[in-house]
mmCIF file of the N, C-alpha and C atoms, coordinates in Angstrom:
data_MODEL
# 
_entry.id   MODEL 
# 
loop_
_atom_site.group_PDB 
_atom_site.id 
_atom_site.type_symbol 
_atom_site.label_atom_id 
_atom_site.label_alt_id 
_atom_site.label_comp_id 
_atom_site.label_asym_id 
_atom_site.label_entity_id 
_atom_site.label_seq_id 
_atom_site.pdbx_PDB_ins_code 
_atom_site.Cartn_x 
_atom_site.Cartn_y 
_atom_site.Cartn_z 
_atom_site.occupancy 
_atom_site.B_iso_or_equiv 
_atom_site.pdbx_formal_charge 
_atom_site.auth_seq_id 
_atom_site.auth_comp_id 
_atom_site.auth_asym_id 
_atom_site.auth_atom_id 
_atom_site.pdbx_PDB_model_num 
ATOM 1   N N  . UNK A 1 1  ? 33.319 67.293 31.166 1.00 0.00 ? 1  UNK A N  1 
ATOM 2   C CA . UNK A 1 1  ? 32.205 68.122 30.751 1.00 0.00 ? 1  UNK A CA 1 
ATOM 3   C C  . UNK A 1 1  ? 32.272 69.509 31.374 1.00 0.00 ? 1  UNK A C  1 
ATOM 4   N N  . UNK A 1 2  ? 32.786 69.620 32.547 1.00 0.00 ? 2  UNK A N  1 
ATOM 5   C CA . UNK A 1 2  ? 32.754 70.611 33.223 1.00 0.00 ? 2  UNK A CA 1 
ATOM 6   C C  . UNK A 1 2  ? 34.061 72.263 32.950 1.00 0.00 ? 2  UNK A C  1 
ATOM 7   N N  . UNK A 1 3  ? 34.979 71.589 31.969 1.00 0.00 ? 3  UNK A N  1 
ATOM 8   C CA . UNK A 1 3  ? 35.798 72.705 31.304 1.00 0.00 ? 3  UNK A CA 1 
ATOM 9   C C  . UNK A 1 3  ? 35.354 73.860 30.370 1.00 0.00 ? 3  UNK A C  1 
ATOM 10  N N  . UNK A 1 4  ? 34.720 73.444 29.870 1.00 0.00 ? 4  UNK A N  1 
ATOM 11  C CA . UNK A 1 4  ? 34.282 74.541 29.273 1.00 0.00 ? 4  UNK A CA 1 
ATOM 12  C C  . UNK A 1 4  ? 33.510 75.245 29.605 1.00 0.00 ? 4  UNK A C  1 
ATOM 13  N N  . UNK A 1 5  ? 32.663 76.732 29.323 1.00 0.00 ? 5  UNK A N  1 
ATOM 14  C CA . UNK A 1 5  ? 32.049 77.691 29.899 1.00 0.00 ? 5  UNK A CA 1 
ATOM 15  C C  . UNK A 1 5  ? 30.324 77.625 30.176 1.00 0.00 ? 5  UNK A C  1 
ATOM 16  N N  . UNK A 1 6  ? 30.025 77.009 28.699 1.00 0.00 ? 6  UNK A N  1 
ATOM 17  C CA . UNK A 1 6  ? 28.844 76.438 28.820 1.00 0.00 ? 6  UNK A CA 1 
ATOM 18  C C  . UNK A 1 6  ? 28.267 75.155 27.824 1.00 0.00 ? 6  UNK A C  1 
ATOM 19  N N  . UNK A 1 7  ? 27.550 74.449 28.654 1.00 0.00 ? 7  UNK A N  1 
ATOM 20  C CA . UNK A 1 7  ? 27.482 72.952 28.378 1.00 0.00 ? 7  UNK A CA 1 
ATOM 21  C C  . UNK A 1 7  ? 26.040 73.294 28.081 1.00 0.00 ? 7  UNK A C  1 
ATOM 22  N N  . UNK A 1 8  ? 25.158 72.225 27.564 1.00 0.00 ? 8  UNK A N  1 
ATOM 23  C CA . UNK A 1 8  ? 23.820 72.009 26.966 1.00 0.00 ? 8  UNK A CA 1 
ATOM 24  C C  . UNK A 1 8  ? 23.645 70.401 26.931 1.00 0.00 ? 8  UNK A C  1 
ATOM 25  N N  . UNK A 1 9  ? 22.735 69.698 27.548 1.00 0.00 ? 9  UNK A N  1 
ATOM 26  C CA . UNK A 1 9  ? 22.678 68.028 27.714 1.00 0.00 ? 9  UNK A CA 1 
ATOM 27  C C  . UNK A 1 9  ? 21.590 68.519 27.624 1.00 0.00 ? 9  UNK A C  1 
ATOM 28  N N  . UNK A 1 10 ? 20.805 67.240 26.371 1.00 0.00 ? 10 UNK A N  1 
ATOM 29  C CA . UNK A 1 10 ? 19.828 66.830 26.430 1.00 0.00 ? 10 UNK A CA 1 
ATOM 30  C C  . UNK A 1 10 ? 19.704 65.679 26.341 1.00 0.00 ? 10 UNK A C  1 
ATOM 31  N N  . UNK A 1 11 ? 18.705 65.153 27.316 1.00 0.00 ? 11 UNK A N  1 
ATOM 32  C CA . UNK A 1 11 ? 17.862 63.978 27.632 1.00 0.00 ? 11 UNK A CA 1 
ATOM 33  C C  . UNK A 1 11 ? 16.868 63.799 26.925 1.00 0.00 ? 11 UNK A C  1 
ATOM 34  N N  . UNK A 1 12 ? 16.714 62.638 25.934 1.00 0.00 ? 12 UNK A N  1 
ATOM 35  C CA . UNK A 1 12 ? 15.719 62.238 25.279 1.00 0.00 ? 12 UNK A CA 1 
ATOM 36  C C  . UNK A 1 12 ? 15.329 60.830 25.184 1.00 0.00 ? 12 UNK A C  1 
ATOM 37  N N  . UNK A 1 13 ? 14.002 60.058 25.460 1.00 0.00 ? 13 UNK A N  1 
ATOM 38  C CA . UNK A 1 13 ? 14.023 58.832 25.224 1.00 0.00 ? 13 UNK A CA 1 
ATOM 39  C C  . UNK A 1 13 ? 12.704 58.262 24.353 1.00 0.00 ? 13 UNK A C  1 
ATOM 40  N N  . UNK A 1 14 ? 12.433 57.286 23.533 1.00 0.00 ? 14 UNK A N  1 
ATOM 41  C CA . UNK A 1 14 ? 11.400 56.864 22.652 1.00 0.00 ? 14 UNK A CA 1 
ATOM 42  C C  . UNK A 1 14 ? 10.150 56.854 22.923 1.00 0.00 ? 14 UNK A C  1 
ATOM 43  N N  . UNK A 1 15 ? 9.882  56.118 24.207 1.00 0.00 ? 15 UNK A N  1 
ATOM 44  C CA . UNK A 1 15 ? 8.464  55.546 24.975 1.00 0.00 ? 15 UNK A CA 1 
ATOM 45  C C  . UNK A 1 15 ? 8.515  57.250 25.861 1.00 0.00 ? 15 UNK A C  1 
ATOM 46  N N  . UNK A 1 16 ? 7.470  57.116 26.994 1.00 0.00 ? 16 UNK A N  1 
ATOM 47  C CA . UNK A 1 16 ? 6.982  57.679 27.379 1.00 0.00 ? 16 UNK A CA 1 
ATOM 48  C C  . UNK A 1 16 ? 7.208  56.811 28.499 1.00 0.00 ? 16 UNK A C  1 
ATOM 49  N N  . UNK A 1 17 ? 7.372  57.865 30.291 1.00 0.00 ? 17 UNK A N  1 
ATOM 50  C CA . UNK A 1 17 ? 7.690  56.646 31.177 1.00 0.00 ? 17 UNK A CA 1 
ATOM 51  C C  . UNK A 1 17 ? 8.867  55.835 31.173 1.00 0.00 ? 17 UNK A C  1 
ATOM 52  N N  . UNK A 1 18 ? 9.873  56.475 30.228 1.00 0.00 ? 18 UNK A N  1 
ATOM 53  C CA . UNK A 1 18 ? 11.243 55.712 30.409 1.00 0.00 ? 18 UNK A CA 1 
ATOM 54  C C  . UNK A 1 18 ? 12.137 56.276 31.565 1.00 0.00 ? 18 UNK A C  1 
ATOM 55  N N  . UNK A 1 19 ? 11.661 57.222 32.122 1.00 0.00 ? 19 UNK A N  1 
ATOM 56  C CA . UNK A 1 19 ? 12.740 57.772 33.347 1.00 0.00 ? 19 UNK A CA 1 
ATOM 57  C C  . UNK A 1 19 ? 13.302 58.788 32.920 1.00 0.00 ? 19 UNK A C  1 
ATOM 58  N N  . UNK A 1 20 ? 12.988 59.686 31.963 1.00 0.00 ? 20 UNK A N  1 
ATOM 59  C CA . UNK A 1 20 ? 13.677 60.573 31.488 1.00 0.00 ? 20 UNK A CA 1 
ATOM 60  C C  . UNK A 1 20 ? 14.000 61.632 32.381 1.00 0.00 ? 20 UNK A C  1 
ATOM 61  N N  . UNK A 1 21 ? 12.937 61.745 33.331 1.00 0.00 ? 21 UNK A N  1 
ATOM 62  C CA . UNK A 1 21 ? 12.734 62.734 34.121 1.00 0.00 ? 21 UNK A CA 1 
ATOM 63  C C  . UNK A 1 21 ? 13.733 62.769 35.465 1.00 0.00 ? 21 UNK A C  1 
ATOM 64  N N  . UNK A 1 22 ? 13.554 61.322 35.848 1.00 0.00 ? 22 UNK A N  1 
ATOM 65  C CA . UNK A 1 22 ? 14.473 60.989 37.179 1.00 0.00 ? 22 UNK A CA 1 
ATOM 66  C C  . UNK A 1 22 ? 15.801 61.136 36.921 1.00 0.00 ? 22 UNK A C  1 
ATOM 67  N N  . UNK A 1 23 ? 16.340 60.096 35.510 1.00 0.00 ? 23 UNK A N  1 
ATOM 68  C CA . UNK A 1 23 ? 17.688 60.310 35.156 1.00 0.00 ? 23 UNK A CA 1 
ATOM 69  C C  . UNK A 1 23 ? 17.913 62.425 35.172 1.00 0.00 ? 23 UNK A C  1 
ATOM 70  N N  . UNK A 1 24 ? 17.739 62.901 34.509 1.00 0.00 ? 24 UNK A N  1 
ATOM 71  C CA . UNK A 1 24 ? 17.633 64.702 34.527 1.00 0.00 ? 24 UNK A CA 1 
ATOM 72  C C  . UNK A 1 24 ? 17.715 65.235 35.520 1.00 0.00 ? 24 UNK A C  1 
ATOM 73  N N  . UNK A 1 25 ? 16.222 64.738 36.461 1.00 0.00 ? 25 UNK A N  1 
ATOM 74  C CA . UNK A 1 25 ? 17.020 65.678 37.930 1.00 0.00 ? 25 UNK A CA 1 
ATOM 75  C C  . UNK A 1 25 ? 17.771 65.370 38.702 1.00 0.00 ? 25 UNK A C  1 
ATOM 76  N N  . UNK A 1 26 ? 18.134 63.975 38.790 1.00 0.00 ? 26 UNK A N  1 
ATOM 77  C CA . UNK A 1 26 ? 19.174 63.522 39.908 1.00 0.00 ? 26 UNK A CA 1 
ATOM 78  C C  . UNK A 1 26 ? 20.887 63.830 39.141 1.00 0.00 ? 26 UNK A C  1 
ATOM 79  N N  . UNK A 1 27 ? 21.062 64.028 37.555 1.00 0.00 ? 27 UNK A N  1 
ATOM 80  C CA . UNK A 1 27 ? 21.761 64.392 37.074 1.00 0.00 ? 27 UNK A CA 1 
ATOM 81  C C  . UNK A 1 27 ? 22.372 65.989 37.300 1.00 0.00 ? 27 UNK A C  1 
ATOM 82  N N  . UNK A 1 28 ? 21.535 66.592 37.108 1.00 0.00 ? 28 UNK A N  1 
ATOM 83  C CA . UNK A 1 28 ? 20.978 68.273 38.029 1.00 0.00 ? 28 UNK A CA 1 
ATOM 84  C C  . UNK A 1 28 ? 21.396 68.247 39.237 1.00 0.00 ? 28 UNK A C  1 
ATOM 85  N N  . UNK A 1 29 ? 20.854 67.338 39.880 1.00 0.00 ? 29 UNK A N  1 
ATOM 86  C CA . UNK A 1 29 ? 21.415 67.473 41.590 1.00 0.00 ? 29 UNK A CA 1 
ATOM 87  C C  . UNK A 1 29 ? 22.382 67.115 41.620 1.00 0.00 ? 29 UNK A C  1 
ATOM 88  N N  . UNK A 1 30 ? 22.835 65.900 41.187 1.00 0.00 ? 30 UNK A N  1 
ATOM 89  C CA . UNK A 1 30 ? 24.578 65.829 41.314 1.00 0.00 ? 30 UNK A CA 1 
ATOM 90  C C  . UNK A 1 30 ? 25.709 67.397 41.054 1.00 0.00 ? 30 UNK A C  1 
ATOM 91  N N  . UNK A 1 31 ? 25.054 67.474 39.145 1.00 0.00 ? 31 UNK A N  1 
ATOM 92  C CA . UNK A 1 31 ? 26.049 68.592 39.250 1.00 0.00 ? 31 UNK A CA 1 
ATOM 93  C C  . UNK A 1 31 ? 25.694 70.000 40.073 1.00 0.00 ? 31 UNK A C  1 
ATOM 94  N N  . UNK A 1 32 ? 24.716 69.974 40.461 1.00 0.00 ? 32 UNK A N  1 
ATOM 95  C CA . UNK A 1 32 ? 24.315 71.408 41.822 1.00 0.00 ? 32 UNK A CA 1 
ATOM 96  C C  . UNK A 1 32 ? 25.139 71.205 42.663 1.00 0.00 ? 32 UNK A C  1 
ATOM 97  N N  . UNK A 1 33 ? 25.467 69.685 43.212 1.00 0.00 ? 33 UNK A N  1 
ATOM 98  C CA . UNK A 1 33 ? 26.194 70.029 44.417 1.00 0.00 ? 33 UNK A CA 1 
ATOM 99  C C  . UNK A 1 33 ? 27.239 70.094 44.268 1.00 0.00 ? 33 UNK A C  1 
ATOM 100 N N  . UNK A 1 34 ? 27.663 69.889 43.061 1.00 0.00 ? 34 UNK A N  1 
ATOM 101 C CA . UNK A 1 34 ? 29.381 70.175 42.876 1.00 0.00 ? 34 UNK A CA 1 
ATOM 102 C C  . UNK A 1 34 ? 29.970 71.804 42.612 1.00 0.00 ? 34 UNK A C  1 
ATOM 103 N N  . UNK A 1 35 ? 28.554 72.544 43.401 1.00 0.00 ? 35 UNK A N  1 
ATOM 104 C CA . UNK A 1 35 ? 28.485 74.236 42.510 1.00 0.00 ? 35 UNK A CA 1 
ATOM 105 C C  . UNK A 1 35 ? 28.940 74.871 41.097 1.00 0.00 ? 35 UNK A C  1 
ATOM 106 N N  . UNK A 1 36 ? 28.442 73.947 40.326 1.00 0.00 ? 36 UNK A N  1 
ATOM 107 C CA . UNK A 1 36 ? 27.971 74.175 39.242 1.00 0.00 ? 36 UNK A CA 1 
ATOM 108 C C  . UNK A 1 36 ? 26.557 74.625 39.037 1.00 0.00 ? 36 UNK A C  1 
ATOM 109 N N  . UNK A 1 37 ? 26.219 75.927 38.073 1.00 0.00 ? 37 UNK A N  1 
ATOM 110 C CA . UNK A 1 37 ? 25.103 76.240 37.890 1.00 0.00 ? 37 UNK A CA 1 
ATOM 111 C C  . UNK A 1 37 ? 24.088 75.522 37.026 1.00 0.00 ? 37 UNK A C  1 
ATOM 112 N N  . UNK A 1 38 ? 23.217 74.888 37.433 1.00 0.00 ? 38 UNK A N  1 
ATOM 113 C CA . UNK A 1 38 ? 22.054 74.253 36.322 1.00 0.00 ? 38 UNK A CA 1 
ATOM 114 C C  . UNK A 1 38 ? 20.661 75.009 36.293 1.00 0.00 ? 38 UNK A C  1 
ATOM 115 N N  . UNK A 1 39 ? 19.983 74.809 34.992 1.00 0.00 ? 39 UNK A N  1 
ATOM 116 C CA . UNK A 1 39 ? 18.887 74.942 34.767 1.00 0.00 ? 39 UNK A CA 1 
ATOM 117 C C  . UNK A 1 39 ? 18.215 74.083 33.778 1.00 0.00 ? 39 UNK A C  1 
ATOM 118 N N  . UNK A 1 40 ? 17.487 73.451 34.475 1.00 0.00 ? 40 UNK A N  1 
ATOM 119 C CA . UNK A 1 40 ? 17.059 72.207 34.199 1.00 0.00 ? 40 UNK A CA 1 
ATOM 120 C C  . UNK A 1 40 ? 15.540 72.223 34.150 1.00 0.00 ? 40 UNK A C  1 
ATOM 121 N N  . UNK A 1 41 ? 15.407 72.243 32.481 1.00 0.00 ? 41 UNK A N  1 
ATOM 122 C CA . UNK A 1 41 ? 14.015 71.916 31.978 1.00 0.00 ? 41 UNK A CA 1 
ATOM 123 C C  . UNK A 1 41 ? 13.372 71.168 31.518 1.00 0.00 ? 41 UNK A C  1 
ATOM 124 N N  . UNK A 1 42 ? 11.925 71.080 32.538 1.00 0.00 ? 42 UNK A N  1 
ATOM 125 C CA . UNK A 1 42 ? 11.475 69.342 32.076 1.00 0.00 ? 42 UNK A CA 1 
ATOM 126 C C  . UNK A 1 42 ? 9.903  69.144 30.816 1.00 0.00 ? 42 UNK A C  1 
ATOM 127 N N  . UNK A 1 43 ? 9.736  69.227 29.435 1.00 0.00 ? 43 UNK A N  1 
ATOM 128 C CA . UNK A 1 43 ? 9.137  69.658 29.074 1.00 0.00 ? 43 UNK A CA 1 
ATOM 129 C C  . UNK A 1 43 ? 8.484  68.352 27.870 1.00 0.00 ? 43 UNK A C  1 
ATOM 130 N N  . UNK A 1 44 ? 6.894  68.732 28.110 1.00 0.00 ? 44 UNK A N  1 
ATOM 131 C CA . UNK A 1 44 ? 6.766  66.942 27.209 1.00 0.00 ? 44 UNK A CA 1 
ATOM 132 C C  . UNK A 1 44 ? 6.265  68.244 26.076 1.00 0.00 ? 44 UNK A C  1 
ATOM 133 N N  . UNK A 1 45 ? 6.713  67.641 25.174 1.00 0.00 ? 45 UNK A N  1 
ATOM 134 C CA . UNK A 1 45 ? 5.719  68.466 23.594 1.00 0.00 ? 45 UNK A CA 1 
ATOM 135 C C  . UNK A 1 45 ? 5.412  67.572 23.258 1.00 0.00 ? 45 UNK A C  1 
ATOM 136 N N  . UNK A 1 46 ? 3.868  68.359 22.797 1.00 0.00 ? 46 UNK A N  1 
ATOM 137 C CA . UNK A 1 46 ? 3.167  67.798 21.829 1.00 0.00 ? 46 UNK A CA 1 
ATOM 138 C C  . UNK A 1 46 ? 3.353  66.963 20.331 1.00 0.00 ? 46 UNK A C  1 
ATOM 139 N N  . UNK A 1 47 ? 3.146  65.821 20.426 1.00 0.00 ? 47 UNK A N  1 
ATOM 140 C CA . UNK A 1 47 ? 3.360  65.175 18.877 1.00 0.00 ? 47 UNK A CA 1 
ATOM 141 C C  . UNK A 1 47 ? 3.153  65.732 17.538 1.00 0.00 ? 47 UNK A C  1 
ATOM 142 N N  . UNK A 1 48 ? 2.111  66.407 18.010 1.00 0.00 ? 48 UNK A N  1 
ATOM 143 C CA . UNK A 1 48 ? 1.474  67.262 15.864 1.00 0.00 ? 48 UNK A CA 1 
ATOM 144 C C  . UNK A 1 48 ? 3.313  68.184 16.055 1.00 0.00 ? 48 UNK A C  1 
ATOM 145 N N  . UNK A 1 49 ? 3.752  68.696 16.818 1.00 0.00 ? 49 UNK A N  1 
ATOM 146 C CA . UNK A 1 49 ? 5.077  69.125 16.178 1.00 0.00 ? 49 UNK A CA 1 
ATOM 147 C C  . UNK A 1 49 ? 6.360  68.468 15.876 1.00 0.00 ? 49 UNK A C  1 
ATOM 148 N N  . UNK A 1 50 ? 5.773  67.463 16.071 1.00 0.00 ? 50 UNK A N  1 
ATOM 149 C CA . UNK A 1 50 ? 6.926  66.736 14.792 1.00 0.00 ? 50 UNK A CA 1 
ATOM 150 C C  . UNK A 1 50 ? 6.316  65.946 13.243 1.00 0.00 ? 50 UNK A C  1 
ATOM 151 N N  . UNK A 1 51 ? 5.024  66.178 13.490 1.00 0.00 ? 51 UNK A N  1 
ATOM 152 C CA . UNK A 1 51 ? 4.227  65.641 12.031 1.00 0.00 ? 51 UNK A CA 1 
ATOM 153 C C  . UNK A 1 51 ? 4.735  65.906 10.952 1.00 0.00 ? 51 UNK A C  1 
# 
């Protein structure tokens, strides 16, 4: 994953409370400490935008 210049992972899961959040930042922290740059956004949207 790390060859190319810039990467984009997204984390998505069905329920609510599946860990989406923990899996993401400890994913984040891994690749931080390998000095790789992350920016890592954690964001719930609203349901009417997918109606």
């Amino acid at each position: 994953m790390m060859e190319t210049e810039n990467n984009i992972l997204m984390i998505t899961g069905a329920t609510p409370d599946s860990g989406k959040t923990f899996v993401s930042s400890t994913l984040a922290a891994v690749i931080a400490q390998s000095d790789q740059k992350v920016l890592f956004i954690d964001a719930d949207l609203p349901p009417w935008l997918f109606a």
